[in-house]
C-alpha positions in Angstrom: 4.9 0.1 -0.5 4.9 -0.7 3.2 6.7 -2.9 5.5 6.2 -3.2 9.3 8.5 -5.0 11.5 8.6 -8.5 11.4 7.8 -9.3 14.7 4.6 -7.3 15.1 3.5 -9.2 11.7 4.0 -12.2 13.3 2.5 -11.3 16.5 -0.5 -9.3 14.7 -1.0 -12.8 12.6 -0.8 -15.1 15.6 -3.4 -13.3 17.9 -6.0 -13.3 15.5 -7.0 -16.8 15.9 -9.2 -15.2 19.0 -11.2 -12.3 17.0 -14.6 -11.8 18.2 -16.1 -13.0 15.3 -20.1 -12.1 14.4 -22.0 -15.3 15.0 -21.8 -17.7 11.6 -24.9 -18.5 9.5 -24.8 -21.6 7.3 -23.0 -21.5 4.1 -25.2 -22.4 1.5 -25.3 -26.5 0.9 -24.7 -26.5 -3.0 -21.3 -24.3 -2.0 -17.8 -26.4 -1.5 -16.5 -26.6 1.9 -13.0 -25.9 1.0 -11.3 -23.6 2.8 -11.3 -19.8 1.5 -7.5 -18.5 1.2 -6.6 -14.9 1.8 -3.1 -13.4 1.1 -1.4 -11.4 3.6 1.6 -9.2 2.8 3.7 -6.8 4.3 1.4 -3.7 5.1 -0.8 -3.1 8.1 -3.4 -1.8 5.6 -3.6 -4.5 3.8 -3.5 -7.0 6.7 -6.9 -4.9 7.8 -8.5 -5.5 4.9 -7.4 -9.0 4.6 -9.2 -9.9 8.2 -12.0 -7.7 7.2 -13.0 -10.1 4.2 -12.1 -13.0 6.5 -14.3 -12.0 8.9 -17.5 -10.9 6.8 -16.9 -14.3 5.1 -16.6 -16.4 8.3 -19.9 -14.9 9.7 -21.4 -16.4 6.8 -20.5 -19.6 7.6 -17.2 -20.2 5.7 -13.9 -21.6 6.4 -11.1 -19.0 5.6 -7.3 -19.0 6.5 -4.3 -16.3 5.5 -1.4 -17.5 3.7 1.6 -14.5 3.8 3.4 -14.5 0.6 5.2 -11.8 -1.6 3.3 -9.0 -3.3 3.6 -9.4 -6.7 4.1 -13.3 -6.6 0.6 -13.4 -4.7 -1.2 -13.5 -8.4 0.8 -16.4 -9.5 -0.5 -18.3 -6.3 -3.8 -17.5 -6.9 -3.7 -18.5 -10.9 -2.0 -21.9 -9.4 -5.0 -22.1 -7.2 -3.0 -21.6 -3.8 -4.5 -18.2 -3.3 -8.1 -17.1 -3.3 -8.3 -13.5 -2.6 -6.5 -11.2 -2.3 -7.7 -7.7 -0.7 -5.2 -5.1 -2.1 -3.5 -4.4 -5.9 -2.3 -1.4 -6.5 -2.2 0.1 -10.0 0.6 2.2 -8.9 2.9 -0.8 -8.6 1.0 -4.0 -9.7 0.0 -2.6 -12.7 1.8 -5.0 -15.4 1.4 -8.1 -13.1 -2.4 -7.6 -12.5 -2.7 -7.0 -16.8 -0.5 -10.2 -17.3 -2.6 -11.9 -14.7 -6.0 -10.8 -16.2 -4.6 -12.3 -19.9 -4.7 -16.0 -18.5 -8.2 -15.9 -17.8 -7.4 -17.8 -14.2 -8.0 -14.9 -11.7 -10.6 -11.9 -11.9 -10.8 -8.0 -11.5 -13.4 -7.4 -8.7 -13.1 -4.0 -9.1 -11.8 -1.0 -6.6 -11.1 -1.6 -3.0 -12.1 2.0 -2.2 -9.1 4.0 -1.5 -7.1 5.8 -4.2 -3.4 4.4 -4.0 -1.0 7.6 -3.9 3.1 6.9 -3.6 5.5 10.0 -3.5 8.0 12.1 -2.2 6.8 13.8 0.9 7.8 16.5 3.1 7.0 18.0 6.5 4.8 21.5 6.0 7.8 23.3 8.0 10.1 22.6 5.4 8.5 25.0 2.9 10.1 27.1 4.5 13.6 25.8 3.8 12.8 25.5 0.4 10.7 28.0 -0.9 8.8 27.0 -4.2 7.9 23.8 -3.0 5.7 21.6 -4.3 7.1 22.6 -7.4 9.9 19.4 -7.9 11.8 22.6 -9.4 12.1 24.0 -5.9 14.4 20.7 -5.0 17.1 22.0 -7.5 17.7 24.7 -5.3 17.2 22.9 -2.2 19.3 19.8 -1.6 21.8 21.6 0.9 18.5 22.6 2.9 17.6 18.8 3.0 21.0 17.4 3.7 22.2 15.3 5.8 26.5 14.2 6.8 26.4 11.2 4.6 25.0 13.1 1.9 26.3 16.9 2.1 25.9 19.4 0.2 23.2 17.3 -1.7 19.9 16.5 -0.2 18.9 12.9 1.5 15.4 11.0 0.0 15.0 8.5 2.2 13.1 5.7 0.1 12.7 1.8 0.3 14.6 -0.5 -1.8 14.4 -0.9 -5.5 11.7 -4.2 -5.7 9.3 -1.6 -4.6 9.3 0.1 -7.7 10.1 3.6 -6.8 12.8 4.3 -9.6 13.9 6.8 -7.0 17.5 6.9 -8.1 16.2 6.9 -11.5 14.3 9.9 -11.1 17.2 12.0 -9.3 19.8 11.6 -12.2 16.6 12.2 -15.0 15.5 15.0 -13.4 19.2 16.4 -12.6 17.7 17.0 -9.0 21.3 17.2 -6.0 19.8 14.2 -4.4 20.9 11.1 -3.2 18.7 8.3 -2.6 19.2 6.1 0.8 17.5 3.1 1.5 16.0 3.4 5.1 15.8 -0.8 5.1 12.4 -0.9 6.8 9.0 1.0 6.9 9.3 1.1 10.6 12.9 2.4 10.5 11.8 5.1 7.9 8.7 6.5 9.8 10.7 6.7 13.2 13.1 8.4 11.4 10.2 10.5 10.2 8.5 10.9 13.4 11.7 12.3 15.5 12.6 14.5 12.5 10.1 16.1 13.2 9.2 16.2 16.9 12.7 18.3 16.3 11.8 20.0 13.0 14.1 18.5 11.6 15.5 18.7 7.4 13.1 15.2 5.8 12.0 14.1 2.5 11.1 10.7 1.9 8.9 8.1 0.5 5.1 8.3 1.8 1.7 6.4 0.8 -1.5 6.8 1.0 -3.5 4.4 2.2 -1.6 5.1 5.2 -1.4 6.6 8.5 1.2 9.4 7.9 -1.0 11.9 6.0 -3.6 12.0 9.0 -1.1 12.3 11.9 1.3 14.4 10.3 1.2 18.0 8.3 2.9 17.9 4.8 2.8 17.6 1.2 3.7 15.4 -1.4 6.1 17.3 -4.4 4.6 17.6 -7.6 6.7 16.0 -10.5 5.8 16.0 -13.7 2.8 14.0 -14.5 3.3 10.2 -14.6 2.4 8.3 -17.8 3.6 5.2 -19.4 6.3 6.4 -21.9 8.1 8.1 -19.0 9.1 5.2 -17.6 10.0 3.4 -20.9 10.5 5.9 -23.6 13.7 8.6 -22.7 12.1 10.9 -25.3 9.0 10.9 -23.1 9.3 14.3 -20.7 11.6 17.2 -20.3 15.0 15.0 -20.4 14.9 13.6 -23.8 17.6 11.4 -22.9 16.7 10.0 -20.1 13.5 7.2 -18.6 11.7 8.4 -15.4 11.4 12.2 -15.4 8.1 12.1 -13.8 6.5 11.6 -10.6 4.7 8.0 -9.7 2.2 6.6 -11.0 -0.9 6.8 -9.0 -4.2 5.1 -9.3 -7.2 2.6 -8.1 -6.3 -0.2 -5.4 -8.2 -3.2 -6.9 -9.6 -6.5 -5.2 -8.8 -9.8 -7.2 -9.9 -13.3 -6.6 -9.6 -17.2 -8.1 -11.7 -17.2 -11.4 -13.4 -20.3 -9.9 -14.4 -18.5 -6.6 -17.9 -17.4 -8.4 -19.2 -21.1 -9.0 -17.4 -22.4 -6.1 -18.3 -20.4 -3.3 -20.9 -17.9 -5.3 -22.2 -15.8 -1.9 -18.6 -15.5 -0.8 -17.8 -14.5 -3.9 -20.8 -11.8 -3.8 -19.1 -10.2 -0.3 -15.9 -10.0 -2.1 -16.9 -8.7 -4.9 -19.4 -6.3 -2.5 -16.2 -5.1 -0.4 -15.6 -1.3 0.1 -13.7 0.3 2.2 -13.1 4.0 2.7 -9.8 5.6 2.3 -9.6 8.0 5.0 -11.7 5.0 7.4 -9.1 2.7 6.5 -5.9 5.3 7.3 -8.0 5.8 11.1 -7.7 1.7 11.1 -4.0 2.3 10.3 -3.1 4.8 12.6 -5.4 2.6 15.7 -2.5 -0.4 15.2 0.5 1.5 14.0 0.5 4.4 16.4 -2.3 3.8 19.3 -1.3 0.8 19.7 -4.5 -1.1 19.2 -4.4 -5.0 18.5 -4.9 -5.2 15.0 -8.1 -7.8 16.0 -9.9 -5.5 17.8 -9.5 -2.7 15.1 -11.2 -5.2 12.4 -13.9 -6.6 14.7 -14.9 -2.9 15.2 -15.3 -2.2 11.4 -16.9 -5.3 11.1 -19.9 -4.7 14.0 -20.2 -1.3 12.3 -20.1 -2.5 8.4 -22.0 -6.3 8.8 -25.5 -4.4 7.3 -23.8 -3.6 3.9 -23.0 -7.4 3.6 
């Protein structure tokens, strides 16, 4: 899932102490005055809808601040009370952390976010035409030479992220018997320049692309179609079409869900009302994306528009 250079994290974190903020009404006086925490991690996405909620909540009078911690270890925060919000969970990777989290009774479920979480192999529209078939994955067994590249000839390149993201990528290639081999591009923004110049040249690509996300609006492609994902594909080998073999199928895909403290509702109940109230529209919220990612557009600015536009519904 989604990681942007360190430096424009930092940078997009530090300027947003100046956001035009919508004037503040009073909290209300039987609420605590403790300060609201909100996770940030390591997608531009997320950090949108992050300052979104921080926003909505501050014009109602409340005092919030962003803490940046790891994905998966951001539920464990919150169930030690360090954490509490936290804007984005995806089903597609959070799944098992989210059900684990929901069994101690310490955090709570406030439903979808909006968007539908999508994470899969992807390729440029022109290369259909390298590899007829496709979206069929059982056009890629034909077609590694076509999406080769010198460290990886005659086999094809997937550029992916690395293995604490969940993709299973190698996984996949050996269950599937596909003439792949899996590289780790290192960064987000190393593997969407890659992405962009590939194909400014049309260029041979396949790689690792989600949606929430700018990609799918700026550029024309498709996602291949594996085999359906469910549960016994990743755990039981006699699961799929490789009966010896875990992970012949594509990724799971699923809801992006919205959790907070399970004492934000009697400690801060109308803060908890805009939380639990939150929506935000999939391809709205791949527009935000693309504004900071490829415009250019201070990440502040971009939230303090959707804000002005979206205060009504809160």
């Amino acid at each position: 899932m989604r990681v942007q250079s360190l430096l424009k994290t930092l940078a997009v974190c530090g300027v947003l102490g100046g956001l035009p903020a919508l004037a503040p009404t009073p909290a209300r006086a039987d609420e605590s005055k403790d300060t609201i925490i909100i996770a940030l991690h390591d997608w531009t996405g997320q950090h949108i809808t992050s300052h979104i909620t921080g926003e909505l909540l501050k014009a109602k009078g409340y005092k919030v601040d962003y803490v940046t911690i790891d994905y998966l270890t951001g539920l464990t925060a919150m169930e030690n009370g360090d954490i509490t919000f936290m804007s984005e969970l995806w089903a597609t990777t959070a799944g098992d952390a989210m059900k684990a989290s929901d069994a101690t009774g310490k955090t709570e479920n406030l439903g979808p976010l909006g968007p539908s979480a999508k994470e899969e192999w992807w390729y440029p529209l022109y290369m259909k035409e390298k590899c007829p078939g496709l979206p069929d994955w059982k056009a890629l067994l034909k077609c590694g030479e076509a999406f080769s590249a010198p460290e990886t000839a005659p086999k094809g390149r997937y550029l992916g992220m690395e293995a604490t993201w969940g993709g299973h990528d190698p996984e996949r290639i050996e269950a599937l018997g596909l003439p792949f081999v899996a590289v780790d591009a290192g960064t987000e923004a190393a593997m969407f320049a890659e992405l962009k110049s590939a194909y400014e040249r049309k260029a041979p690509i396949l790689l690792w692309v989600y949606s929430p996300h700018w990609v799918p609006s700026v550029f024309e492609g498709e996602w291949v179609q594996f085999p359906e994902y469910e549960a016994a594909c990743y755990t039981d080998p006699k699961w799929g079409i490789n009966p010896d073999k875990a992970y012949d199928c594509g990724k799971p895909h699923g809801e992006i869900f919205k959790y907070t403290s399970a004492e934000t509702k009697k400690k801060w109940p109308g803060a908890y009302e805009v939380m639990k109230k939150l929506k935000v529209d999939g391809p709205e919220l791949n527009l935000m994306v693309k504004e900071v990612d490829v415009d250019g557009k201070p990440l502040d600015e971009v939230v303090a528009a959707y804000v002005t536009k979206h205060k009504g519904e809160y």
